[in-house]
C-alpha positions in Angstrom: 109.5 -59.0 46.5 109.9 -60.1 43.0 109.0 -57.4 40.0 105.3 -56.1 40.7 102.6 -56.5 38.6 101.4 -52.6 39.3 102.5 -50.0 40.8 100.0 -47.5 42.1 101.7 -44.2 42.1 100.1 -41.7 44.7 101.2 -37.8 44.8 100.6 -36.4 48.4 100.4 -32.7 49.7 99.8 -32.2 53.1 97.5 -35.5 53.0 98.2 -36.6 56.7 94.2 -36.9 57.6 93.7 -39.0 53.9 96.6 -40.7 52.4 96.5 -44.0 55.3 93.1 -44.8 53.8 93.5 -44.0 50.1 96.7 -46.9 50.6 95.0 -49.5 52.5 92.2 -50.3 49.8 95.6 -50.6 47.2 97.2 -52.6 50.2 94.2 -54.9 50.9 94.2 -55.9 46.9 94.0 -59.6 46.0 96.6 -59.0 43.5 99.4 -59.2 45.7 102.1 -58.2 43.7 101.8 -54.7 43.2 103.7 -51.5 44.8 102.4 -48.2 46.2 105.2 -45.2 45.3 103.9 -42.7 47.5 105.7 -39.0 47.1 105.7 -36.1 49.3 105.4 -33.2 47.3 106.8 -30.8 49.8 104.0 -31.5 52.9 104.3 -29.1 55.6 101.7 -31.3 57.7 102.2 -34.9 59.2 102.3 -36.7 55.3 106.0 -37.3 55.7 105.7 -39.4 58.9 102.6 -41.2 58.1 103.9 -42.0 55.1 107.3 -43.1 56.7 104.9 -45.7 59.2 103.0 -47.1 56.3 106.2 -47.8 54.6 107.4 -49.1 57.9 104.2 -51.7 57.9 104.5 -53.0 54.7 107.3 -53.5 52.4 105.1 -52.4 49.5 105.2 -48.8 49.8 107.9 -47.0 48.6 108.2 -43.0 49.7 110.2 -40.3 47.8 110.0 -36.4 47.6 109.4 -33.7 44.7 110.1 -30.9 47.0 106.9 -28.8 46.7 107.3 -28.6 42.6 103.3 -29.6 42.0 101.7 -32.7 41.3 102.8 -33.2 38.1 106.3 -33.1 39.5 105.6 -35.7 41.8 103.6 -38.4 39.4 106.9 -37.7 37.0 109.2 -38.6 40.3 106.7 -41.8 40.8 107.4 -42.6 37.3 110.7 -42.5 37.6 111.0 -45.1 40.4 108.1 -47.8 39.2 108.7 -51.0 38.2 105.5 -52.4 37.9 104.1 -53.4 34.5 101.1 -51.6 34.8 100.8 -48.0 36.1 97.8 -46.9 37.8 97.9 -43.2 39.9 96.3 -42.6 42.8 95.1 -39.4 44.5 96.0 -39.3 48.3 92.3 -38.1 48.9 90.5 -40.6 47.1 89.9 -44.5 47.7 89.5 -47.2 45.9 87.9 -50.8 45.9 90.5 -53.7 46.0 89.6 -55.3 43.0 90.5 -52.5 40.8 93.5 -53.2 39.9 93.3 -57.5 39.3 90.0 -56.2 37.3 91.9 -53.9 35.4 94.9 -56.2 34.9 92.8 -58.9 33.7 90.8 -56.4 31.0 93.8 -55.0 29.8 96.0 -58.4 29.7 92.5 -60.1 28.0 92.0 -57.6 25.4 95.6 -56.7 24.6 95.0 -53.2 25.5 97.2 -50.6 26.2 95.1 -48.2 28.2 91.6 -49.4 30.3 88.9 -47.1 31.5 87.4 -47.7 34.8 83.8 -46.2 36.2 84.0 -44.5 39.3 81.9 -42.0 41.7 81.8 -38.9 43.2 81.6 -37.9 46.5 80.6 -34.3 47.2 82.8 -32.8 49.9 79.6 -31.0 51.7 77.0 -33.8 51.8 79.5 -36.5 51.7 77.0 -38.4 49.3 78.8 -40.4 46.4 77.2 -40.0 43.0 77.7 -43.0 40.1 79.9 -41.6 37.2 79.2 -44.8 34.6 81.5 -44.6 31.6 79.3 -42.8 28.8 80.5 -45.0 26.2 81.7 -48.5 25.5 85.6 -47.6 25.0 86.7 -50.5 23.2 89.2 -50.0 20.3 91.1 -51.9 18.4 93.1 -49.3 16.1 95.1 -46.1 16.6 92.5 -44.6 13.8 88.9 -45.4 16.3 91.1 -43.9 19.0 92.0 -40.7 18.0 88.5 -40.3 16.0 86.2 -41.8 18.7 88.2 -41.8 22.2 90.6 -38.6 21.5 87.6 -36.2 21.6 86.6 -37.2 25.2 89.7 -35.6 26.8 91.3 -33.4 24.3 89.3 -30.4 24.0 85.8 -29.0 22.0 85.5 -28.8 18.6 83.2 -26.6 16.4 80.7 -29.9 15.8 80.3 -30.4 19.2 79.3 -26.9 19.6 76.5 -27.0 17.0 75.0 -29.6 18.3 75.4 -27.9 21.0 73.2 -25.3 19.5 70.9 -28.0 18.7 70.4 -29.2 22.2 72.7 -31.9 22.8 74.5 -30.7 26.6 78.0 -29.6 25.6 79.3 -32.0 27.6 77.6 -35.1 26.4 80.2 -37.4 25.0 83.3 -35.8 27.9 84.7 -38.0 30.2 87.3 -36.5 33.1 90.5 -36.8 31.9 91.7 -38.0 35.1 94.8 -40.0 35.2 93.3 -42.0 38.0 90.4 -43.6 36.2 92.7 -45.5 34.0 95.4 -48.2 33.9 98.4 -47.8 31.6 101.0 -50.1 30.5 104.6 -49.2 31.4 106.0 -50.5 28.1 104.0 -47.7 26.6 105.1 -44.8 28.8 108.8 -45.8 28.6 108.9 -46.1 24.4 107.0 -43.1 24.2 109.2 -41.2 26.9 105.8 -40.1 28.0 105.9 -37.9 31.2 103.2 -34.7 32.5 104.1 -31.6 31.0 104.9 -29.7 34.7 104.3 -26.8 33.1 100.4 -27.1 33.1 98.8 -27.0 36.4 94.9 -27.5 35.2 94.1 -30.0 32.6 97.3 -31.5 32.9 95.6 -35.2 33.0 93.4 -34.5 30.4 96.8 -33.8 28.2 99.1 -36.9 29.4 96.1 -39.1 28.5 95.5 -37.3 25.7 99.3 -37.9 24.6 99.0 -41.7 25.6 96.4 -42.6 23.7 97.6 -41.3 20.6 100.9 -43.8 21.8 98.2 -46.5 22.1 96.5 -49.8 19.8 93.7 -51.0 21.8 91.7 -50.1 24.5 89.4 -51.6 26.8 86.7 -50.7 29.7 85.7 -52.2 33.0 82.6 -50.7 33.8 82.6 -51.3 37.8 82.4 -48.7 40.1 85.8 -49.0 41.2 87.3 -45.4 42.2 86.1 -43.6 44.9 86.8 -39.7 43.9 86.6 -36.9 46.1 85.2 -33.3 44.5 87.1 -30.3 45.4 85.7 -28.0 47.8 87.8 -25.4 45.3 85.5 -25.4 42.7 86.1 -23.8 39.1 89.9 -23.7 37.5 90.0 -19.7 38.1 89.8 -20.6 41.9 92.3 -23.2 42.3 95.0 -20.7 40.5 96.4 -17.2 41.3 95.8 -14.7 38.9 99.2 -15.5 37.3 98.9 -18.9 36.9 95.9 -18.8 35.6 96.8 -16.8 32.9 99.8 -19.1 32.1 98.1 -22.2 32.3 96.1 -21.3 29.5 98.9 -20.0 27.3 100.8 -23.6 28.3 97.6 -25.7 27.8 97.6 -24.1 24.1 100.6 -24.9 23.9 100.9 -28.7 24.7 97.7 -29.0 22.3 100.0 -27.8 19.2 103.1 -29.6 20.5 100.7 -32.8 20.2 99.2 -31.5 17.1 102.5 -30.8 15.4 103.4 -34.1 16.0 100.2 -35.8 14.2 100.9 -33.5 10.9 97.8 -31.2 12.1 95.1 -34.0 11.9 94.2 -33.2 15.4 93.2 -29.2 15.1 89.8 -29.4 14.5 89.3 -31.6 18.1 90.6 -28.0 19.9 89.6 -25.4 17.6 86.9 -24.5 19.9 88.4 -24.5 22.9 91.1 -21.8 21.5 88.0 -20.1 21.7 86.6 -20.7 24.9 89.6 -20.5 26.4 90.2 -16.4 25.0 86.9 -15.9 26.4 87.9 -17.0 30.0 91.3 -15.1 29.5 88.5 -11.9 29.0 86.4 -12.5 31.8 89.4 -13.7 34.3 91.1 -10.1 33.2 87.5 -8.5 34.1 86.9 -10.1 38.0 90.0 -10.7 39.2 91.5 -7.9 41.8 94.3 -6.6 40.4 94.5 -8.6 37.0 93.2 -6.3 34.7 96.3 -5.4 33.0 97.8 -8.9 33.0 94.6 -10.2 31.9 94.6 -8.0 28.5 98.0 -8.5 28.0 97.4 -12.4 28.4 93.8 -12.1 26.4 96.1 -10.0 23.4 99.3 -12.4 23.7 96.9 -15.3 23.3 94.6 -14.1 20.6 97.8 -13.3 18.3 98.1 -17.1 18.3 97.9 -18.7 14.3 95.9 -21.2 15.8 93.7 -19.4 18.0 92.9 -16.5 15.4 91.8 -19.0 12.7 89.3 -20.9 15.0 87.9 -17.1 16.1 87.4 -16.8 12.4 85.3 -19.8 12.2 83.9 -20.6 15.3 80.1 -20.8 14.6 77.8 -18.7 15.8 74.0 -19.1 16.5 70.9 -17.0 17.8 70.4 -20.1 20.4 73.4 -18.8 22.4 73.3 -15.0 22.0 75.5 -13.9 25.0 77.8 -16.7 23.5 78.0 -14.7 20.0 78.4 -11.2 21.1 81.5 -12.0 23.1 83.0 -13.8 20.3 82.3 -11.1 17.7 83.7 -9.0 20.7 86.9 -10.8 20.4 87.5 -10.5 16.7 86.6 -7.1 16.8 89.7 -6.4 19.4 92.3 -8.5 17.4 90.7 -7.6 14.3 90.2 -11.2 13.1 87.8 -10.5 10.1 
């Protein structure tokens, strides 16, 4: 097969009763010339072989390993071996429509965008009922400056505005978008100059900060507006679920982290888009330390390591306050009361 156009790269952990179907609707695309570089990320179910009969089926799949090291890991192996021009990820639990990636390609070659945003739905693991997840916002930029003013704040964290309006009555939420890697096509061109690659460090929000770190990489953007992604909601639930106590603690420490690496690296101009999340964050850090069996001390020692942060003690200092959300205000003037941020 001559160089493909994409190349779909899907991460798989024990994925044996999913991964055959999230493939065929890449497979059964009309853009032909595309690759599927499916990796094992250390299965102990039946992955390995059905991924070893799809690749036997069709010469279009490609299977490696990342040897249980997380899914970040494994998108970083997939990286590694694709040679398509476009890069589009895959989970091995979702599906997609076969025109997602020709509509993509065609948006992004069109517009001469770097990065294109696709609609998708939801289906709820219970009910099995998929719910429409339209794209909030027409995405189309034609500057680095409209992206990280306009696009930047969908995926990169809260800032003190949106929590006053907030207060005002405007759902915190309003203007957030998943940062999914898998609602979006990339260019390869840009990963490659950028040496862009998932920090495997982070184990929650880790999409939210690769895209993050690609669109500050990137010129134009573009939308297609199509249901086109089929996603599948965890029956897990919230972050403090997915993660031991441990890692849940060190996640946060290494999500603050990759927001001041990326920070750092745009002279500061991005601190204000996280500020309030510094917060948010030390107040999950609190209540994690509080319910979780045995995670008391490592909590407090995480909630007190965090809160020492520069960054994290001057958006305490000024993260606003308001009688709208009074719960909200105690526990932050709880906060600078026990690291004595004035």
């Amino acid at each position: 097969m001559s160089a493909p156009v994409a190349s779909v790269i899907v991460p798989c952990r024990n994925a044996a009763a999913t991964v055959a179907d999230a493939v065929a609707g890449v497979l059964a695309s009309p853009l032909r010339e595309l690759e599927v570089i499916a990796v094992d990320d250390g299965s102990s179910d039946g992955t390995p072989e059905t991924l070893r009969a799809l690749a036997a089926r069709d010469a279009r799949v490609r299977v490696f390993a990342s040897s249980g090291r997380g899914v970040s890991a494994a998108r970083n192996r997939g990286l590694e071996a694709a040679q398509g021009e476009f890069i589009f990820f895959l989970d091995a639990d979702d599906t997609v429509e076969p025109d997602f990636y020709p509509k993509v390609v065609a948006a992004m070659r069109r517009d001469g965008a770097d990065y294109c945003r696709v609609a998708h739905d939801r289906t709820d693991p219970v009910s099995g009922r998929r719910h429409p997840a339209p794209l909030k916002a027409d995405y189309r930029f034609s500057s680095p400056e409209e992206i990280r003013a306009r696009y930047l704040p969908c995926f990169f964290g809260y800032s003190f505005q949106q929590v006053r309006d907030w207060y005002g009555g405007v759902p915190l939420g309003a203007n957030r978008e998943m940062g999914g890697v898998v609602f979006g096509g990339f260019r390869a061109e840009i990963l490659r100059r950028g040496g862009l690659r998932f920090d495997e460090s982070i184990e929650i929000f880790e999409d939210a900060m690769f895209t993050s770190e690609y669109l500050l990489h990137s010129r134009r953007t573009t939308v297609v507006n199509d249901v086109l992604y089929h996603y599948r909601l965890s029956m897990s639930g919230s972050m403090l679920s997915k993660l031991s106590g441990r890692a849940f603690f060190e996640n946060k420490l290494h999500l603050l982290a990759k927001r001041k690496e990326l920070d750092a690296k745009m002279a500061g101009r991005l601190t204000h888009l996280y500020a309030a999340s510094c917060v948010f964050s030390l107040l999950e850090i609190l209540r994690a330390a509080c319910r979780l069996k045995g995670g008391f001390r490592l909590g407090i020692g995480t909630f007190f390591r965090y809160g020492r942060d520069p960054a994290v003690r001057t958006a305490l200092r000024g993260f606003p306050l308001s009688g709208r959300k009074p719960l909200l205000a105690a526990a932050v003037l709880l906060c600078r009361l026990l690291l004595r941020v004035a």
